[in-house]
N, C-alpha and C positions, 0 to 999 in steps of 0.2 A: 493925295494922301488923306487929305479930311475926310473925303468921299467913304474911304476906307473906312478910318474909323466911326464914322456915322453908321454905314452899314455894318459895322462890328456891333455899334451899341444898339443897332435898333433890333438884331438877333437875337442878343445875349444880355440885353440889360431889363430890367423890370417895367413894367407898363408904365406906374410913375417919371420911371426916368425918361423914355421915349418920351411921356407926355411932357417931358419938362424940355427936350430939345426941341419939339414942336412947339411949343408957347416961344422959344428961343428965335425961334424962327427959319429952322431949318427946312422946312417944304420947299420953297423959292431958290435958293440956289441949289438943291437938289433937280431941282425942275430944268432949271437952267445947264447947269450940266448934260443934258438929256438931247444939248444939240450937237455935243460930241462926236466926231467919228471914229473913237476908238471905243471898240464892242467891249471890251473889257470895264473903262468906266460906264459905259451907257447899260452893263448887268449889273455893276455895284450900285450905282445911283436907281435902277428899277428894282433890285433887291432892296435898297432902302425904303424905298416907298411903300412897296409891296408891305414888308415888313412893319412899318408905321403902321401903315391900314389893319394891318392882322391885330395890333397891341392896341390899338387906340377905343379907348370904349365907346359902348351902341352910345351912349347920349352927346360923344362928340364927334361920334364919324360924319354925322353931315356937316359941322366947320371944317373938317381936314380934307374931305371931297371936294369942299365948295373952293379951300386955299389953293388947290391942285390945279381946277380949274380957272382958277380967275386968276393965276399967274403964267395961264397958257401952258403950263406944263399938260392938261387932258390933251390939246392939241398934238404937242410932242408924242406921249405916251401913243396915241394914235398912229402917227407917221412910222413909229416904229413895229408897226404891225406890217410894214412893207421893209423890214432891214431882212438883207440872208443870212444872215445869224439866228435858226431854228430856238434859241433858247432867248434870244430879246425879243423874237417874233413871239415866243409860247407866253413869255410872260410880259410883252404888253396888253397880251389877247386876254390873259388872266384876269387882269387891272380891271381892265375895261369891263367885261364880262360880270364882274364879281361885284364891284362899287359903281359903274356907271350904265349897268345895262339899263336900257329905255323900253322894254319890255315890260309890259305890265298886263293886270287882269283890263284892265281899264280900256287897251289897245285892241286886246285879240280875246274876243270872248270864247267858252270852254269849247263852243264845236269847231275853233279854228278858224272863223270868219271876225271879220271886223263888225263891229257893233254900227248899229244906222244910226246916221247921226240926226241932226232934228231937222225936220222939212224932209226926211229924204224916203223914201215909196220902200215903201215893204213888199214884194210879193210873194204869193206862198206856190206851191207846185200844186197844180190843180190839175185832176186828170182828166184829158181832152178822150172826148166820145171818140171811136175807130169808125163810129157807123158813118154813113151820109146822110147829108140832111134832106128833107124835102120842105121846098116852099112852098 
């Protein structure tokens, strides 16, 4: 039933307020619920989260990411990218995707390859003569 009302306020209530049941401390056993195996609470407590994440503002979404993670709920939200329930699978793919993708410019530069790192041989495509040699 909390679960409930949590994800009731984190839809319909004001960012303040969200922000105020996050200072509360509600991330953690949100998180923790997440090892349930009844798909109903395991969408109401990912709806909450989800929801949190959407209200909480840019200057404090890296603490709510970080509370996420280091209470093992990233973990969870993960594992549930393998439930058969299409709609806890779609939206732990979301979570993940949205606030924890590891994708960056930094990884895979604009032509799609990985950038060389240091020490490591560059070569360029250089076009080899068709003729034969003579020695």
């Amino acid at each position: 039933e909390a679960a409930w009302c949590i994800s009731n306020l984190t839809l319909s209530g004001t960012p303040p307020q969200v922000a105020y049941v996050v200072e509360q401390g509600v991330i953690h056993p949100l998180c923790n619920l997440l090892q349930q195996h009844d798909a109903q609470v395991l969408q109401v407590c990912l709806d909450a989260i989800h929801n949190i994440l959407k209200q909480t503002a840019a200057d404090k979404i890296d603490d709510v990411t970080t509370e996420i993670e280091e209470c093992g709920g990233l973990d969870k939200i993960e594992n549930l990218q393998n439930h058969p329930s299409q709609e806890i699978y779609q939206q732990a793919f979301d979570i993940i995707e949205k606030y924890y993708s590891t994708e960056t410019d930094e990884e895979t530069s604009t032509n799609g390859q990985a950038p060389a790192m240091e020490g490591d041989f560059s070569f360029n495509n250089q076009t080899v003569p068709h003729q034969n040699f003579d020695f």
